[in-house]
C-alpha positions, -999 to 999 in steps of 0.1 A, spaced: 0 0 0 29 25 6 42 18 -31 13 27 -42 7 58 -20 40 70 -32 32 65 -68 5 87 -66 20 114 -47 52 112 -71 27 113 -99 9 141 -85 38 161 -79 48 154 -115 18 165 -132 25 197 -113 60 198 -129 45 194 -160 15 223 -158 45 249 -140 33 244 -110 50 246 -77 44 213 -59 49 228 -26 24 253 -32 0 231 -43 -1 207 -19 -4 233 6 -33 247 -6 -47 211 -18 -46 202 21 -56 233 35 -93 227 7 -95 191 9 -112 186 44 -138 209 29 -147 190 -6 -180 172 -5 -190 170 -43 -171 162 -75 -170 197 -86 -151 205 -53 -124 181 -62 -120 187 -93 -118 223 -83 -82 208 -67 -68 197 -97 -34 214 -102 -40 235 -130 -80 245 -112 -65 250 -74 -62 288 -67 -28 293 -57 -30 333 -48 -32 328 -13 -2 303 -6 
């Protein structure tokens, strides 16, 4: 399970990379938002290239 957590987060991360995003930034903000997402337009709303990164 912890290969595959990693995989994900690496992946993650990467797709960040990819878009120009900071990955710190983002996953700041992505776990600051996520306790509060209850619908599938509130995650995708945390997608990297969606999150609103003005405020980390």
């Amino acid at each position: 399970h912890g290969a595959n957590a990693s995989a994900n987060l690496y992946s993650l991360l990467q797709t960040c990379s990819v878009n120009g995003i900071d990955g710190y930034r983002y996953l700041r903000a992505l776990f600051t938002a996520l306790p509060n997402a209850k619908t599938a337009e509130d995650y995708a709303a945390l997608l990297p290239w969606n999150i609103d990164l003005s405020n980390g």
